[in-house]
N, C-alpha and C positions, 0 to 999 in steps of 0.2 A: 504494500500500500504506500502511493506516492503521500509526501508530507503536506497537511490541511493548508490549500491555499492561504493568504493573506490580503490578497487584493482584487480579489472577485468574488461576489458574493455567489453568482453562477456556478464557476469552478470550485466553491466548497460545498454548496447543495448538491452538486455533482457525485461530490468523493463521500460524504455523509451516505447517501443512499443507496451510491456502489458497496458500502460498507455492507452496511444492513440488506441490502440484496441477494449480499454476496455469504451473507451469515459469518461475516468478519467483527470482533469485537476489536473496537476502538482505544487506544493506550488512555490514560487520564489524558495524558498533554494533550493527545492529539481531539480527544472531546472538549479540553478547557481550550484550545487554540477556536476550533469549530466556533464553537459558543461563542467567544468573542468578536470573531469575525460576523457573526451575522447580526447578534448585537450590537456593534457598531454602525451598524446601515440601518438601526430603527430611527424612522422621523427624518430621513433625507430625500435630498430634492425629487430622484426617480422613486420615493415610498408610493405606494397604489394607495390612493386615497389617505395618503398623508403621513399614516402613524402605522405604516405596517412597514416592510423592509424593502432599500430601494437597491439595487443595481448601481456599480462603482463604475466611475472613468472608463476603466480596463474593461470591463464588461460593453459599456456602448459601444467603443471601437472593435466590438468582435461580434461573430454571430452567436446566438444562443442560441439551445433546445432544449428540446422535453426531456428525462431522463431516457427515452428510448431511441431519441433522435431525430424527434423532426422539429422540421428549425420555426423559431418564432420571430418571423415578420412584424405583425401589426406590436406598434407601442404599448396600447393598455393591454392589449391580452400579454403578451411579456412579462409586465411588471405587473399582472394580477399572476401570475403562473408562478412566478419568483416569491411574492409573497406569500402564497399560500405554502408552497413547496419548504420556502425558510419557518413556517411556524410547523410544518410537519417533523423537520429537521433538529429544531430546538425543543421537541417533545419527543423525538427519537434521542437526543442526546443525555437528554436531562432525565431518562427515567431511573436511571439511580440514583443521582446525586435529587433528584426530586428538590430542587430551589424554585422558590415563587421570580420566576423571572417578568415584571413589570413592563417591560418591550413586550414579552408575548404577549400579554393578558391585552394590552392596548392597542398592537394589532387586531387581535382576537375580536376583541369588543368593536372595530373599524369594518372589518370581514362580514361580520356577524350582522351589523346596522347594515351596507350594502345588502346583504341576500335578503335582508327582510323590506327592504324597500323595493329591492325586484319583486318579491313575489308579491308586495302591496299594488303592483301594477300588472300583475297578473301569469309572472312564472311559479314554475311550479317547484313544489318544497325538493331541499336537496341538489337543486342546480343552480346554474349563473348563467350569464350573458350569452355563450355560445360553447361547442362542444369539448374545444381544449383547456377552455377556464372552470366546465364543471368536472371534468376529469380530474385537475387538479385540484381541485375543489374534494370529489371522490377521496382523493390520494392521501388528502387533509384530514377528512371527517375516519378513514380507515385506520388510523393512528391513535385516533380517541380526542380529535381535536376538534374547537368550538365547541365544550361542555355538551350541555344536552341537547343541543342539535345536531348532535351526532346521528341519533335515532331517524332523523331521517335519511341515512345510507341508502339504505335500502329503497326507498322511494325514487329516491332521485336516480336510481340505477335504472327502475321501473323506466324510465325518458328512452333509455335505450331500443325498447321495443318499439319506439312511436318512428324510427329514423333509421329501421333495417332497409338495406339497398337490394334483399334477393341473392346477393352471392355470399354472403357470411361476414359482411364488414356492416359500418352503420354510417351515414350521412350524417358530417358536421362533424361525427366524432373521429381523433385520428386512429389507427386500429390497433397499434403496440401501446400507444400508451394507454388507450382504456384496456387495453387486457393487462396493462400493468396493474389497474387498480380492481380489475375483476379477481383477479390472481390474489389480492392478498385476503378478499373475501369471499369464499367462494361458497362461503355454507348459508349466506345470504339469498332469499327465495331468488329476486331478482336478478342476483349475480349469476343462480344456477341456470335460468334461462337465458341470460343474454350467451352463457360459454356452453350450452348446447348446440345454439343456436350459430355458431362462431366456430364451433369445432372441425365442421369437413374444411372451411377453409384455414384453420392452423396446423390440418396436418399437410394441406399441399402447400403452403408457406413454409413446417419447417425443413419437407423436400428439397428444397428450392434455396433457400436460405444457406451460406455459407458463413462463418465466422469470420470476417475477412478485419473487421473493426470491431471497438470495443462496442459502439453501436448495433453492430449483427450480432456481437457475442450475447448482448442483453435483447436484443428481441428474440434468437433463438430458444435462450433460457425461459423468456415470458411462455414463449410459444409452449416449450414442455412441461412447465409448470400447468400452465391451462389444460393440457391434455393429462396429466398427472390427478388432476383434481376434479377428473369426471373418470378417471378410472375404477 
């Protein structure tokens, strides 16, 4: 395991998740390095609605993605995928050492006011704005993150059925990374029909699929874990 970035908020949400994906425990230093780093970008200029975590210099000048690999274009969806991603991350860190960390809670509380004013204009519980920010969104709530809003998991998965395209992927949503968050719930009603539903085509994706980047290494993994988890 390469040593916890310092100046990208990206590249350490990166290496945090590769951790935990990868079922790699993290040294103290390198959970206290984490932790500071993304605590340090709570309440900056690029924060998603202010007080959650924003994306550094080194980050703008570079492309970012999803943890499975596809790249994020548009600005708010970015810096909502980062925020959500950095409060998964700082509740992956922090489950031993268990500190009230006040960046999180104030994110949290930020996150939390946004979905309830979507859904006051009429989305539905459990998602956000469009498919890659309620994925991450997924990714957040799968961690035990935003308190008792979590319980709507399961619901917001339910959106998945509404946006099936016929060949086993879903419209809007992107296909690795919601089966990254289908993958860490699968015993979820709706989790278990969207990765029925998704199955003939992840076994001719991981046909197909070479390991060539760390990229391909983690979708192919998603891919057999999803298949592992209906066996």
């Amino acid at each position: 395991m390469e040593p916890i970035p310092i100046h990208s908020l990206s590249a350490t949400i990166d290496r945090v998740n590769q951790a935990y994906f990868d079922g790699v425990v993290l040294g103290k230093s390198a959970r206290e390095q984490a932790v500071k780093t993304i605590l340090s970008r709570a309440s900056t200029t690029n924060s998603y609605g202010r007080k959650t975590f924003g994306l550094t210099p080194e980050d703008e000048r570079s492309r970012t993605h999803t943890f499975t690999g596809e790249g994020l274009t548009s600005p708010a969806s970015r810096n909502h995928i980062h925020a959500e991603e950095a409060c998964r991350c700082l509740i992956l860190l922090n489950r031993t050492a268990k500190r009230r960390l006040a960046e999180l809670d104030s994110a949290s509380q930020t996150l939390l006011e946004m979905i309830q004013r979507g859904e006051a204009q009429g989305k539905a519980k459990g998602t956000f704005c469009c498919g890659p920010c309620t994925v991450a969104l997924w990714r957040h709530l799968a961690v035990g993150g935003l308190g008792s809003y979590a319980k709507n998991l399961d619901a917001g998965l339910g959106a998945l059925a509404k946006h099936r395209d016929d060949s086993g992927s879903w419209r809007r949503f992107p296909f690795f990374y919601t089966l990254s968050a289908l993958a860490e719930v699968p015993e979820l009603q709706n989790a278990k029909r969207a990765i029925r539903y998704a199955l003939p085509e992840c076994e001719k994706r991981l046909v197909k699929l070479k390991p060539t980047s760390e990229f391909s290494r983690r979708r192919r993994a998603v891919l057999e874990r999803i298949l592992e988890s209906n066996s």
